[in-house]
C-alpha positions in Angstrom: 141.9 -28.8 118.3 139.7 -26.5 116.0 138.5 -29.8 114.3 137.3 -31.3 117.3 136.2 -28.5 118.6 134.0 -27.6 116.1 132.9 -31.5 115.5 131.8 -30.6 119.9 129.7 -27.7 118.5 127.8 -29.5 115.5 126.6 -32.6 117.9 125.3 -29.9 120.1 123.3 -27.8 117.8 121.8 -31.4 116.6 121.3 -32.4 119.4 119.7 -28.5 120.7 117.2 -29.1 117.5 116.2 -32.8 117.7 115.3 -31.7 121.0 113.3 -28.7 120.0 111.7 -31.1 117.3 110.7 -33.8 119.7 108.8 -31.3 121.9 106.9 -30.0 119.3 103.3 -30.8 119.8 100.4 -30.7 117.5 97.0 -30.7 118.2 94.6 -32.1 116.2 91.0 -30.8 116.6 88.5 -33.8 116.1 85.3 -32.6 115.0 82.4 -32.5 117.0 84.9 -33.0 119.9 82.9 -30.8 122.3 85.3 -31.3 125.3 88.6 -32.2 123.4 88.8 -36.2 125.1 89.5 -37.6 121.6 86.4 -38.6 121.4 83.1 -37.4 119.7 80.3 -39.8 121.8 77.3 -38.5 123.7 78.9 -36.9 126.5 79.9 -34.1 123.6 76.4 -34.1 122.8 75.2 -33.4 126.1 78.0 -30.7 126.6 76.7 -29.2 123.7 72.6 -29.3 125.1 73.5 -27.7 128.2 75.4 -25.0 126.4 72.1 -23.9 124.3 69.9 -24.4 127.2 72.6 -21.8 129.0 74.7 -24.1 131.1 77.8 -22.9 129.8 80.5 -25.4 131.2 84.0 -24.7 131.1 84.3 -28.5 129.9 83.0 -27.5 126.8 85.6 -26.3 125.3 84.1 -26.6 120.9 81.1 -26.6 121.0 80.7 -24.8 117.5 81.0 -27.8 116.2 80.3 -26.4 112.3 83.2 -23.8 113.2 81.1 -21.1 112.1 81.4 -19.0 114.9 78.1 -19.0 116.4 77.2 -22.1 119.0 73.1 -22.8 117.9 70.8 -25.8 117.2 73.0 -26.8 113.5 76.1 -27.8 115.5 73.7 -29.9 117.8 71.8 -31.9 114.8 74.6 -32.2 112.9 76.2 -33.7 116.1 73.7 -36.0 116.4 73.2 -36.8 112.8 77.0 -38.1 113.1 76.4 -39.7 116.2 73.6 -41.8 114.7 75.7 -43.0 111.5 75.1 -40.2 109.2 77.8 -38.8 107.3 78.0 -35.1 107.8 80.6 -32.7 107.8 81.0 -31.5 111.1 83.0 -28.6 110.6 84.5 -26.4 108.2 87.9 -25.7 107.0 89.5 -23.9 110.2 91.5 -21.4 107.2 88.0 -19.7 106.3 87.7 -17.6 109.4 87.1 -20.0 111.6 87.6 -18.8 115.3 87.1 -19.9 119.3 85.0 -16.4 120.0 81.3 -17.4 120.1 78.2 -15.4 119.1 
């Protein structure tokens, strides 16, 4: 009884954590992915114009593209440099301070 018992118990706890590991999601932040779609095209780049012109839309939700915490004209040429075929980095590593609180 103690056997089976306990066999009862072990299927649930691995079952209880392949369950817990199967709803694990990650997100992956693409950069230059101004409204998190999954794609970096020109509708990021105009998310990211009417930002520094003061149209601050809540659909814009990176649009520090560079991830140096300030949203300003870099983040928009180096969006378009990428846009147009040029390789840039378009952000830096998210470990070095990086942050979601705009200047």
């Amino acid at each position: 009884m103690k056997k089976i018992l306990s066999l009862i118990v072990s299927i649930i706890l691995i079952c209880a954590c392949a369950a817990s590991v199967y709803a694990l999601e990650i997100t992956v932040y693409k950069g230059g992915d101004v409204n998190l779609d999954n794609n970096v095209d020109d509708t990021d780049l105009q998310l990211l114009l009417d930002w520094l012109a003061g149209n601050q839309s809540a659909e814009a939700k990176k649009p520090d593209v560079n991830r140096d915490g300030t949203v300003n004209n870099v983040d928009a040429v180096l969006l378009m440099k990428h846009l147009n075929g040029y390789e840039v980095e378009l952000y830096k590593d998210p470990d070095e301070g990086w942050t979601d609180i705009y200047q």
